[in-house]
Legacy VTK file of the C-alpha trace (Angstrom):
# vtk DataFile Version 3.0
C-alpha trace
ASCII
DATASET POLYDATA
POINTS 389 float
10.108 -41.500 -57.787
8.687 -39.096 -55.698
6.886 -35.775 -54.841
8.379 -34.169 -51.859
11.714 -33.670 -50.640
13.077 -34.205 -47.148
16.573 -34.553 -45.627
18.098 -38.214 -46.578
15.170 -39.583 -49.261
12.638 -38.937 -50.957
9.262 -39.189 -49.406
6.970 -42.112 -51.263
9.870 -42.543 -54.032
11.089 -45.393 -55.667
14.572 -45.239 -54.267
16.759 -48.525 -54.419
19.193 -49.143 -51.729
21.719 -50.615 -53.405
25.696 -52.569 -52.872
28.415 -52.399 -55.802
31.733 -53.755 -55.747
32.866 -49.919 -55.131
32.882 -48.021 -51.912
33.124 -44.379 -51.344
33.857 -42.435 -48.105
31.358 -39.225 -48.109
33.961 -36.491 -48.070
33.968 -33.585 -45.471
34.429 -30.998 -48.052
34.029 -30.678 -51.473
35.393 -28.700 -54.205
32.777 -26.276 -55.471
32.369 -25.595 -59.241
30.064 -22.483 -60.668
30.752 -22.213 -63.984
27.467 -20.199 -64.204
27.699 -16.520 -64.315
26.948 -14.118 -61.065
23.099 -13.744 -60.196
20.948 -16.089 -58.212
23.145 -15.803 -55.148
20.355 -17.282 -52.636
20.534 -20.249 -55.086
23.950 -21.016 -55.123
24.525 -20.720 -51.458
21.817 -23.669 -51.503
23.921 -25.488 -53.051
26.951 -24.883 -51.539
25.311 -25.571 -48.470
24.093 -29.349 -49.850
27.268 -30.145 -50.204
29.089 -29.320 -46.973
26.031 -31.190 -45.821
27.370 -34.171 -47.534
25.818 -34.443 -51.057
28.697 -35.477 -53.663
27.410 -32.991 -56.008
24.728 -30.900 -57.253
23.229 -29.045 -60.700
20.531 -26.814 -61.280
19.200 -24.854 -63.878
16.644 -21.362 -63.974
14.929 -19.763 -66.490
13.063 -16.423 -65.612
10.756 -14.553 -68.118
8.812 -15.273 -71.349
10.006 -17.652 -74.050
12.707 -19.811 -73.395
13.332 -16.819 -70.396
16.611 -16.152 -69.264
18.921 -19.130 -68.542
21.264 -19.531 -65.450
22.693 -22.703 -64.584
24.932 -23.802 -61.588
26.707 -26.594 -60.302
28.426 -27.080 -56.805
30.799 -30.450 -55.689
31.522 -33.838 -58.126
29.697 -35.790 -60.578
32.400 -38.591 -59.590
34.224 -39.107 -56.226
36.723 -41.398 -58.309
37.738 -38.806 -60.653
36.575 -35.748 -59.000
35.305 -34.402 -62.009
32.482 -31.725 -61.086
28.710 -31.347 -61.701
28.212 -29.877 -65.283
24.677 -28.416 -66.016
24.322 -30.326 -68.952
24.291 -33.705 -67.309
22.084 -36.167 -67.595
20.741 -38.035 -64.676
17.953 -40.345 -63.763
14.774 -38.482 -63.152
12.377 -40.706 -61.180
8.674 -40.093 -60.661
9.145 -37.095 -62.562
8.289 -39.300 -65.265
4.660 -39.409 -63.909
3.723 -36.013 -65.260
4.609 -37.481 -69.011
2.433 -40.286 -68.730
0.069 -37.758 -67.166
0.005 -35.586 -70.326
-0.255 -38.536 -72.564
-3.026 -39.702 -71.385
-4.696 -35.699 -71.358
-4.363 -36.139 -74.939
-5.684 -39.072 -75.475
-8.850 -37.802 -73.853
-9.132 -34.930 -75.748
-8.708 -36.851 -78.450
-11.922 -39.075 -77.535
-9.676 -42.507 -77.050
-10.462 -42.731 -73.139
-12.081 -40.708 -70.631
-10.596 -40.168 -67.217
-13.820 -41.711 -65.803
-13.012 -44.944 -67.765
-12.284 -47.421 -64.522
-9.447 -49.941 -65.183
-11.485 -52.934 -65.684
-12.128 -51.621 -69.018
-9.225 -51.235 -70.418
-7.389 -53.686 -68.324
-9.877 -56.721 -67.550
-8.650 -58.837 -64.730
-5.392 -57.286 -63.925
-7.012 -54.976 -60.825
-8.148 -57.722 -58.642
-7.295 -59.465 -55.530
-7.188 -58.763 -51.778
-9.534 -56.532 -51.813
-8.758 -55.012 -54.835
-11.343 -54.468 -58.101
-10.347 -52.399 -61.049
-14.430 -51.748 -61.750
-14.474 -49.376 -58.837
-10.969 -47.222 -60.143
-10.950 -44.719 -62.638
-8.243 -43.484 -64.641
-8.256 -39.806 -62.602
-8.195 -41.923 -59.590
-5.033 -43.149 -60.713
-3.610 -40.069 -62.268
-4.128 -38.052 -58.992
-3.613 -41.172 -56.361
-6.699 -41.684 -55.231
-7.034 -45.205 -56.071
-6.239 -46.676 -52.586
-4.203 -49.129 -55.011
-0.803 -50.844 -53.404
2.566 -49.540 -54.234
4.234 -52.641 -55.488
7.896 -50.596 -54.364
6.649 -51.356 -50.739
6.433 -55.147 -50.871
8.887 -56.285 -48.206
10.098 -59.050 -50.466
10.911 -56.558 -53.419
12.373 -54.644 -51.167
14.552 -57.283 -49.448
15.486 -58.862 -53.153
15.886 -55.863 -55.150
15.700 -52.241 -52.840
17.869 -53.270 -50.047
20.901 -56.863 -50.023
19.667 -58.502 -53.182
19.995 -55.363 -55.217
23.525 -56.669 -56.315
21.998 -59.907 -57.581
19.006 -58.504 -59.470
20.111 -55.001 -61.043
19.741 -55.909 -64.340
16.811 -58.258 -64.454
14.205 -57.056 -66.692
10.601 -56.682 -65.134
7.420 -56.357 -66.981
4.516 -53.998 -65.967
1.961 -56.715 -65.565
3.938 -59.084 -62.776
5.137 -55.447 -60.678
0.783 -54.991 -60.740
1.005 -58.812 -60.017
3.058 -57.860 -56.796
0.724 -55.513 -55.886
-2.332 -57.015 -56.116
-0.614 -59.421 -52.857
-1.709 -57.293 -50.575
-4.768 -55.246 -49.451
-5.518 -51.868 -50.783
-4.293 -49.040 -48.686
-7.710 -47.838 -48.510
-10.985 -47.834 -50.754
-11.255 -45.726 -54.311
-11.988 -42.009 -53.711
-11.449 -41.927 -49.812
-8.230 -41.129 -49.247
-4.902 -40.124 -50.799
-1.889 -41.609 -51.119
1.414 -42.273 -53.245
1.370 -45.347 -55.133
3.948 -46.090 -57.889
1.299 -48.940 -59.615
-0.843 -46.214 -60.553
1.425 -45.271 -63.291
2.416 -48.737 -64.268
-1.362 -49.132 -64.652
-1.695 -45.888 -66.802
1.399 -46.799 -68.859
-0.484 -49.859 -69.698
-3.414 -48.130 -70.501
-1.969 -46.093 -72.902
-0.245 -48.953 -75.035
-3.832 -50.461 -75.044
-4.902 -47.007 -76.672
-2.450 -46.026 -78.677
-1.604 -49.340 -79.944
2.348 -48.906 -79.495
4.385 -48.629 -76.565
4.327 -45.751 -73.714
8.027 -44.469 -74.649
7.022 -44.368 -78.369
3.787 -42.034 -77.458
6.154 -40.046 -75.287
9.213 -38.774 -77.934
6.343 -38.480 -80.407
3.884 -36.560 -78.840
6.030 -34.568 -75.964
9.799 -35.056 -76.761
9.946 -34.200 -80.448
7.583 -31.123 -80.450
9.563 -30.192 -77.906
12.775 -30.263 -78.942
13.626 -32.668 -75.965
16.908 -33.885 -77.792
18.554 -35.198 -74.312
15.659 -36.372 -72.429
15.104 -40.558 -72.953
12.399 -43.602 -71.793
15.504 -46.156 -72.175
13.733 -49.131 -71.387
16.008 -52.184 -70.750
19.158 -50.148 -71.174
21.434 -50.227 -68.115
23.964 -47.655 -68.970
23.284 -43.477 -69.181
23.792 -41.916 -72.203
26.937 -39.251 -71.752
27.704 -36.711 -70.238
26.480 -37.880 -67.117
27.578 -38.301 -63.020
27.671 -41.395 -60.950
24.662 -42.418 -58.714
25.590 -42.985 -55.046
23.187 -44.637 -52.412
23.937 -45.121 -48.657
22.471 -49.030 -48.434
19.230 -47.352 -46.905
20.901 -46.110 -43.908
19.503 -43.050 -42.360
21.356 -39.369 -42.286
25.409 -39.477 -43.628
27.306 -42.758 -43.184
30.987 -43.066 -43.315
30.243 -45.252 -46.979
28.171 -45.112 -50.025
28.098 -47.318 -52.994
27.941 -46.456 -56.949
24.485 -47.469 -57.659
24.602 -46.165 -61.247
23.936 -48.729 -63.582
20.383 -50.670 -63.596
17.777 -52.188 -65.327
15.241 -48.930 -65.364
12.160 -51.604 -65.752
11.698 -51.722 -62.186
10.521 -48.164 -62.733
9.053 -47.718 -66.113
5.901 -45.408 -66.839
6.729 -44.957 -62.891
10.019 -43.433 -62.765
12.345 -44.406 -65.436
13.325 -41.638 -67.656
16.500 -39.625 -67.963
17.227 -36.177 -69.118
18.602 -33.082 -67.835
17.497 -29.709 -66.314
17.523 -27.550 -69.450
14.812 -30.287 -70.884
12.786 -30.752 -68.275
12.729 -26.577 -67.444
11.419 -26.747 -70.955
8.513 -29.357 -70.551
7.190 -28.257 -67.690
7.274 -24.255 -68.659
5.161 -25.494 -71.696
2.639 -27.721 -69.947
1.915 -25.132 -67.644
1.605 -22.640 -70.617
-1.116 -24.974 -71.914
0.760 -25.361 -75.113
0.624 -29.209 -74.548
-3.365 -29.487 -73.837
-6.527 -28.362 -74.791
-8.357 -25.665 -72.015
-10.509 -28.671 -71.090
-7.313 -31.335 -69.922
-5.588 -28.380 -68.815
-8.370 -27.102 -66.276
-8.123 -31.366 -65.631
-4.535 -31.815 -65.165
-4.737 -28.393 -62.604
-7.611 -29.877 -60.683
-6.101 -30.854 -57.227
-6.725 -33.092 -54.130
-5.131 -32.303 -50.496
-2.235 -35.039 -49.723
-1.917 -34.323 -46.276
1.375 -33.402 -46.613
1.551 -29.445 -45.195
0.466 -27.607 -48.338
1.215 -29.761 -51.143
-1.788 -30.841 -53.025
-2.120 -32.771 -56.240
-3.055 -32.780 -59.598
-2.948 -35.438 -62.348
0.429 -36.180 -62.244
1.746 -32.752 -60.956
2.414 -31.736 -57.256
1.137 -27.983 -56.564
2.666 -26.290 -53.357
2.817 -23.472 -51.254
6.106 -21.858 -50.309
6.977 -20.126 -47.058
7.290 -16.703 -49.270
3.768 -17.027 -50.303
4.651 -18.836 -54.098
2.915 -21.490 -55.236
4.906 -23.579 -57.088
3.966 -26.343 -60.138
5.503 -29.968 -61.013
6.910 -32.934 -59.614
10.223 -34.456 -57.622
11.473 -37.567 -58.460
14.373 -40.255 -56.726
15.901 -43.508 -58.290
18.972 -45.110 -56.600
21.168 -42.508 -55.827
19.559 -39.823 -57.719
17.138 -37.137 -56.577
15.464 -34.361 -58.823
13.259 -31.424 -58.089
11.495 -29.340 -61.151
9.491 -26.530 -59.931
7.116 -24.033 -62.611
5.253 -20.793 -61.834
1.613 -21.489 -63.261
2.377 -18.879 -65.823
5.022 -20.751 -66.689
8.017 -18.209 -66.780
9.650 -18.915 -63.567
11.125 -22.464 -63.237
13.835 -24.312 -61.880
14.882 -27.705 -61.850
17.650 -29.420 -59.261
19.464 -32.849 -59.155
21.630 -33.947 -56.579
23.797 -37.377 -57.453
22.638 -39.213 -54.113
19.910 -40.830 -51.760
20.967 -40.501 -48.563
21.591 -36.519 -48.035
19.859 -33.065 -49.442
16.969 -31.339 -49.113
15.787 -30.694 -52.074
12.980 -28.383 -50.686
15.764 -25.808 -49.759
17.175 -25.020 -53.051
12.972 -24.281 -54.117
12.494 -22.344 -51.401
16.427 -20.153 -52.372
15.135 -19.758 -55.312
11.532 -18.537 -55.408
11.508 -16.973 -52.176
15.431 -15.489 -51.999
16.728 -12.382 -53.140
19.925 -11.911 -54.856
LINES 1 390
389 0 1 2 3 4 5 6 7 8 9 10 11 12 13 14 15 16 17 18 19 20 21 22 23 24 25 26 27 28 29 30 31 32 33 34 35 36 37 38 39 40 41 42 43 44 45 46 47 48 49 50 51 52 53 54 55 56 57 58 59 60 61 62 63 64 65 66 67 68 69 70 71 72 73 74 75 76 77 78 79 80 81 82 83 84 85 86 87 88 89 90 91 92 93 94 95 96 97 98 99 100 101 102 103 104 105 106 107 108 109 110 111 112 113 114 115 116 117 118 119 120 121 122 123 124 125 126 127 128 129 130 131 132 133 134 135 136 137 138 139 140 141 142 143 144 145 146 147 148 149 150 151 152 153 154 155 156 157 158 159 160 161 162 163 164 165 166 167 168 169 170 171 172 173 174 175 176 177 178 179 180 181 182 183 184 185 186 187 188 189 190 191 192 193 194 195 196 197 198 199 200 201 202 203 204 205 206 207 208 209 210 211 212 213 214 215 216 217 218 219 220 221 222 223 224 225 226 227 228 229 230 231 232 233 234 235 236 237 238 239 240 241 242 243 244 245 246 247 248 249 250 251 252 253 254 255 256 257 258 259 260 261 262 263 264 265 266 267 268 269 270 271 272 273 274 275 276 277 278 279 280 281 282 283 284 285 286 287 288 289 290 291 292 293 294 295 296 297 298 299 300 301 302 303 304 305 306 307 308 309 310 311 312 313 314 315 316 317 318 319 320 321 322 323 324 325 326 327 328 329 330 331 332 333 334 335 336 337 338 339 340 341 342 343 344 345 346 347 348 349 350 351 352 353 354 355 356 357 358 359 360 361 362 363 364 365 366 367 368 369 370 371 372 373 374 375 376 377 378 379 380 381 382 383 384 385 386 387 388
């Protein structure tokens, strides 16, 4: 779950390094499939060029213009090094952190809707779960959360999680179910990163912590808020929360993860299947480009929140990170052509997605490529936005 792209991961993602009983050598080269018609040529070399670089496979899809815009989608290598069946743009695949601008919007409406404020601080709504080592949920509001400001620990970096379930243990513990409170629970074992307000910085427990804030609101669970409120108006018939469901609903590719190691290595491993609770209001939902092309071209439209959330959800902070700055819940970025881009990347063992919006909404793209440990994400953005066919 994650925000920026760059060669081999996904920078502050949730990605699990994980082992199966199946092991694939990377191939050299790779069948391409575009099943798309012509147009969008800068785009498609992109992702030709992933996967000579050694990405099994890749899908995108564009839309360009008002309404629904014009549609292009593409594909380029495999969905399946077993079968060799290729990338088809209606997949589905594991979005990550993308999920973080849902839980975003959810809890815009709620404000609008007078059931929180964004200056609420956790200790309200969530008494005693925010404390320990340094941490105190009086001293974090909601926006602080939303826009990772919060200085609050990413329980994805504990070494043990990663030892048991990110890197050997993965095997062992795929499909054990984890609840939101004990993943704050392994947070609150260590220190904050840094105090409330002062500082910016990536931290997957800020959306656990929102989840659970709205199921305290709303009286219902997270996923329910989200096909009612966002998926259903919507029309979001492919996109899911599946929350303790291993499998992917069909059609979908194989997930392939290189154990962690750095760069291309000579084996990956299917890293498909999984208990998605290890993610939850932090990265766990599927769906497919076409879907989330169509959420983010309406939240950017405004036709998801008020003027007042929507002038919220826009406001940024810097990250640091060259010129991406951040909103609540949605990454805003410069390109090298000059075009600022809108939305959110996300990674989740052996799957990495990019969705990119124009602020008016009527340019957007969104890119998944079926692996962990190769891609650049950044470079099929920049062929599309900045190239010329």
């Amino acid at each position: 779950m994650g925000v920026r792209t760059a060669r081999g991961k996904i920078v502050g993602v949730l990605v699990a390094l994980a082992t199966t009983g199946a092991v694939f050598a990377i191939p050299t080269a790779t069948a391409l499939d575009h099943s798309a018609p012509a147009g969008h040529q800068a785009t498609r070399e992109a992702m030709d060029a992933q996967v000579a670089a050694g990405v099994p496979g890749v899908l995108g899809e564009v839309r360009v213009g008002p309404g629904d815009g014009r549609v292009w989608g593409g594909t380029a290598g495999v969905a399946d090094l077993r079968t060799e069946r290729p990338r088809l743009p209606e997949d589905r695949f594991r979005a990550g952190s993308i999920t973080k601008s849902f839980v975003a919007t959810l809890v815009l409406q709620l404000e609008a809707e007078g059931r929180l404020s964004l200056d609420d601080t956790v200790e309200e709504w969530l008494p005693g779960v925010v404390r320990g080592h340094g941490h105190d949920g009086s001293a974090v509001t909601i926006r602080q959360l939303l826009n990772h400001t919060s200085g609050v620990y990413s329980y994805n970096a504990d070494p043990e999680l990663q030892e048991g379930v990110f890197g050997p243990g993965f095997e062992k513990h795929r499909f054990d179910t984890w609840a939101p409170r004990q993943l704050v629970d392994i947070a609150m074992r260590h220190e904050p990163d840094f105090a409330p307000g002062t500082a910016w910085g990536y931290s997957n427990t800020n959306y656990v912590l929102a989840g659970m804030i709205v199921e305290k609101a709303t009286h219902g669970t997270y996923a329910e808020a989200v096909e009612r409120r966002i998926l259903a108006p919507l029309g979001m018939r492919s996109t899911a929360l599946p929350g303790v469901a291993v499998t992917m609903p069909v059609p979908h590719g194989r997930a392939y993860s290189s154990l962690g190691a750095t760069g291309l290595t000579d084996e990956v491993r299917d890293t498909t299947e999984l208990s998605p609770t290890i993610a939850g209001p932090a990265g766990e939902i599927i769906s497919t480009a076409g879907d989330l092309n169509r959420f983010y071209r309406a939240l950017l439209r405004g036709e998801l929140l008020p003027e007042p959330q929507q002038r919220e959800l826009l406001t940024t902070v810097p990250t640091g990170q060259g010129s991406m700055r951040y909103g609540l819940g949605l990454s805003v970025e410069r390109l090298s052509c000059g075009v600022t881009v809108y939305g959110h990347g996300g990674g989740i063992h052996g799957s990495s997605s990019l969705a990119h919006t124009t602020r008016d909404g009527d340019h957007s793209a969104v890119f998944n490529i079926n692996a962990d440990y190769a891609g650049d994400l950044s470079k099929l953005s920049e062929a599309e936005f900045c190239g010329t066919d």
